[in-house]
KEZA-68009 format. One record per residue (C-alpha): residue number from 1; residue in one letter; x, y, z. Coordinates in pm, whole numbers. Example, Ala and Ser with C-alpha at 12.3 -4.5 7.8 and 13.67 -1.06 7.14 Angstrom:
2
SITE   i aa      X      Y      Z
SITE   1  A   1230   -450    780
SITE   2  S   1367   -106    714
//
This chain:
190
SITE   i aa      X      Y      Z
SITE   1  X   1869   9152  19265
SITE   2  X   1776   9529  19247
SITE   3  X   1731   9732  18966
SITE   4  X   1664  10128  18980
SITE   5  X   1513  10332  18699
SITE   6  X   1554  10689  18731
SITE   7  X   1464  11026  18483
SITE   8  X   1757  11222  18377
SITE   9  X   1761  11587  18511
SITE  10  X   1619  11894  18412
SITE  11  X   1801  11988  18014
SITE  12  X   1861  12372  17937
SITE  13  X   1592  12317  17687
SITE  14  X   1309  12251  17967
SITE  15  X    990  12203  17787
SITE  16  X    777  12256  18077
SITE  17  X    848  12644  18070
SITE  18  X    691  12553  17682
SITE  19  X    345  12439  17774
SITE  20  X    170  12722  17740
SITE  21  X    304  12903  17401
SITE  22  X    147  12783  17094
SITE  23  X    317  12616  16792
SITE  24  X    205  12443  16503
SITE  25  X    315  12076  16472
SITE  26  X    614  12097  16252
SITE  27  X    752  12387  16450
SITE  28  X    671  12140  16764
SITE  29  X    885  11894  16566
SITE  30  X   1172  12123  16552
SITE  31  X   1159  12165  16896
SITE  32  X   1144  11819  17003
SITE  33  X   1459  11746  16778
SITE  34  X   1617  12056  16969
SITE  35  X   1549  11870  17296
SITE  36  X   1672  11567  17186
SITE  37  X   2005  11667  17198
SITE  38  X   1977  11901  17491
SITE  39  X   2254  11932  17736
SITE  40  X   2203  11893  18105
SITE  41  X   2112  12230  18248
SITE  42  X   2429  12282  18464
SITE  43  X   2314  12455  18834
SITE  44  X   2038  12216  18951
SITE  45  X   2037  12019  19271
SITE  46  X   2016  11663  19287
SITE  47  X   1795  11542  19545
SITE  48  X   1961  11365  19766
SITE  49  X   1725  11036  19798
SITE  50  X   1845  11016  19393
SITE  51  X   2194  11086  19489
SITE  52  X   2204  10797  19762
SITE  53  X   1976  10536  19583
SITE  54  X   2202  10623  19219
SITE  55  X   2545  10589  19408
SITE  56  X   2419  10239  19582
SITE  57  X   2434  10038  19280
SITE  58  X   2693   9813  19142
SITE  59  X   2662   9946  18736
SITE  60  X   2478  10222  18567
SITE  61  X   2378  10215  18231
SITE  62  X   2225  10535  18052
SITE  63  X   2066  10673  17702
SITE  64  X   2310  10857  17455
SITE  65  X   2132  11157  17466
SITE  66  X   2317  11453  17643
SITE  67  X   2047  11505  17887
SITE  68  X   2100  11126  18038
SITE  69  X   2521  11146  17966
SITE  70  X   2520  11463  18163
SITE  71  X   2263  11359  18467
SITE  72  X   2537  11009  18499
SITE  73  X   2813  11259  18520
SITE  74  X   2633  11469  18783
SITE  75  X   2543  11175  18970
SITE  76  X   2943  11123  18977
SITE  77  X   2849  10753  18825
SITE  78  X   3101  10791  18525
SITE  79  X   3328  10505  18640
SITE  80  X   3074  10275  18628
SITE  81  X   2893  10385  18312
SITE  82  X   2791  10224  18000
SITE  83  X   2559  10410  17752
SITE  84  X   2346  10284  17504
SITE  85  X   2088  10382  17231
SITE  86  X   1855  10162  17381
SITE  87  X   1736  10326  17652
SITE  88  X   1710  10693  17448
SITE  89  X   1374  10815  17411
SITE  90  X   1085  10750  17181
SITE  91  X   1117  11035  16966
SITE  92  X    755  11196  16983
SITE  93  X    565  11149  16610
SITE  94  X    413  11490  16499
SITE  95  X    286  11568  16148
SITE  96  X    436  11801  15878
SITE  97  X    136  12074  15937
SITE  98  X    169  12449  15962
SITE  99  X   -146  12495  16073
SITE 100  X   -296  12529  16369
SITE 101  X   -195  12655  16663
SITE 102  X   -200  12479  16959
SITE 103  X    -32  12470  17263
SITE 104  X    288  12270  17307
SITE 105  X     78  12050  17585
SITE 106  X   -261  11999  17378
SITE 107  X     31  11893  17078
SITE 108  X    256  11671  17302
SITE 109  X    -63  11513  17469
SITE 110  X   -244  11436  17113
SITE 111  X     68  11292  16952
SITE 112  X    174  11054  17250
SITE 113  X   -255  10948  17204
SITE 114  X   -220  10913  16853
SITE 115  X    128  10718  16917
SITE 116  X    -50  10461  17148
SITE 117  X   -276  10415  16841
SITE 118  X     -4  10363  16614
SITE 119  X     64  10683  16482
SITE 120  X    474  10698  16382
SITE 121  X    508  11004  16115
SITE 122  X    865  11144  16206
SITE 123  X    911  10938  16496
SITE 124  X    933  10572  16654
SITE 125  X    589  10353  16599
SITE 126  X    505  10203  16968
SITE 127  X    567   9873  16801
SITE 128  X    958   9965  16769
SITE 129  X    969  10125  17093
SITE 130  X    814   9811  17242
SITE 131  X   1089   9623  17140
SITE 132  X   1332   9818  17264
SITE 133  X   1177   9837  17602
SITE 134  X   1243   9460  17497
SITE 135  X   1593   9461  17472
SITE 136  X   1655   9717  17718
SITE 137  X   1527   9524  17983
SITE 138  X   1668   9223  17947
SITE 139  X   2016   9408  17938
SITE 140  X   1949   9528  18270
SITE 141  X   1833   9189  18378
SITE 142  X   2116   9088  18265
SITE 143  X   2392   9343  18452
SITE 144  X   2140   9270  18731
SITE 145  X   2262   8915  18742
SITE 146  X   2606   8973  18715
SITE 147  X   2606   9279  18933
SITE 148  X   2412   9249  19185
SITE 149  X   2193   9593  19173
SITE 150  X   2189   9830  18829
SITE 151  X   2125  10177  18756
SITE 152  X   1979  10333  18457
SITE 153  X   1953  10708  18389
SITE 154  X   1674  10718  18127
SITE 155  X   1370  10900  17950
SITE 156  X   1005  10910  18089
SITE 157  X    803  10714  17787
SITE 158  X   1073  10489  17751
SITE 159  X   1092  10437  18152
SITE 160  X    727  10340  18142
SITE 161  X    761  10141  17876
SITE 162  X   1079   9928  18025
SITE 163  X    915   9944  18371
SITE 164  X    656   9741  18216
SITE 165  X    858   9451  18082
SITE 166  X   1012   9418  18387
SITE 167  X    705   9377  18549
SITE 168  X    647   9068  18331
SITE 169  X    930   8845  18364
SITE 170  X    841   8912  18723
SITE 171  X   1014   9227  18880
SITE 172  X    823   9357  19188
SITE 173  X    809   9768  19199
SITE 174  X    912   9817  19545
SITE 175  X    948  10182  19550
SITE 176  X    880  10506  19359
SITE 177  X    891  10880  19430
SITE 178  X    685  11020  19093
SITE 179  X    813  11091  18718
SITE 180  X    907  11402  18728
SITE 181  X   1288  11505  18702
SITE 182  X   1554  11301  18916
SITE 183  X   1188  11085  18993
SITE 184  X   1333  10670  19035
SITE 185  X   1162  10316  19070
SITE 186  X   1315  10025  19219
SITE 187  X   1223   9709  19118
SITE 188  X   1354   9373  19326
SITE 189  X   1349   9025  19237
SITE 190  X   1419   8698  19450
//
């Protein structure tokens, strides 16, 4: 049985090009609900070891967030397809401050800290998203089973987070090629 987790594509709202600028934490807020519901950003290129490795398995599952709809229909994986809420992203906490001004990297790395510690204000505590993770891997254990080999087209916390669970009821990561964008894991199991 296989089962291969990959990041959905670069959205049109692509936070990276935000690092740098400075924003207080509610404006980061606003932001991170913009991204939520981000489209796919339309003229990227797929790699084509996440083109081949997506288009070898039996079933894809995927978030309900735009970002992860539109990287399945990219993929040309829509026949197969099954989305679900599960698998969307731990919405990143962030407090209801105007003040200060830090960059959107120093903010997105303090949150996801404080997160870890249990921090939840305007977002998903880690004990929630935990149990997710939960659910959502034992769903794709599950398709695994019945399919042979599954696909999911997820989020990068979330990822992690299911990537670990596997990794307890005793899924073997067999290969990997980073987190960024179009990034995948493949996980086997006798």
């Amino acid at each position: 049985m296989r089962i291969v987790i990959m990041r959905h594509g670069r959205p049109e709202l692509d936070l990276d090009a935000l690092k740098k600028q400075k924003f207080s934490s509610l404006k980061l807020g606003e932001i991170v609900e913009q991204y939520e519901q981000s489209a796919l950003e339309k003229s990227q290129t797929i790699p084509h070891s996440s083109l081949a490795i997506s288009q070898s398995c039996q079933f894809a599952l995927s978030s309900d967030l735009p970002r992860a709809i539109g990287s399945i229909e990219k993929l040309g994986l829509k026949e197969i397809h099954e989305t679900d809420a599960v698998f969307r992203e731990s919405p990143l906490p962030y407090f209801n401050w105007s003040w200060p001004f830090l960059s959107f990297f120093t903010w997105a790395v303090a949150l996801r800290v404080l997160w870890l510690f249990g921090f939840a204000t305007n977002g998903e505590s880690i004990k929630t998203a935990r149990a997710r993770a939960q659910t959502g891997a034992g769903k794709l254990h599950q398709y695994a089973t019945e399919h042979g080999s599954v696909f999911l087209l997820g989020h990068g916390i979330m990822n992690r987070l299911i990537a670990k669970e596997l990794s307890s009821k005793g899924w073997k990561k067999v290969e990997s090629n980073g987190e960024n964008y179009w990034s995948y894991s493949v996980y086997e199991r006798l």
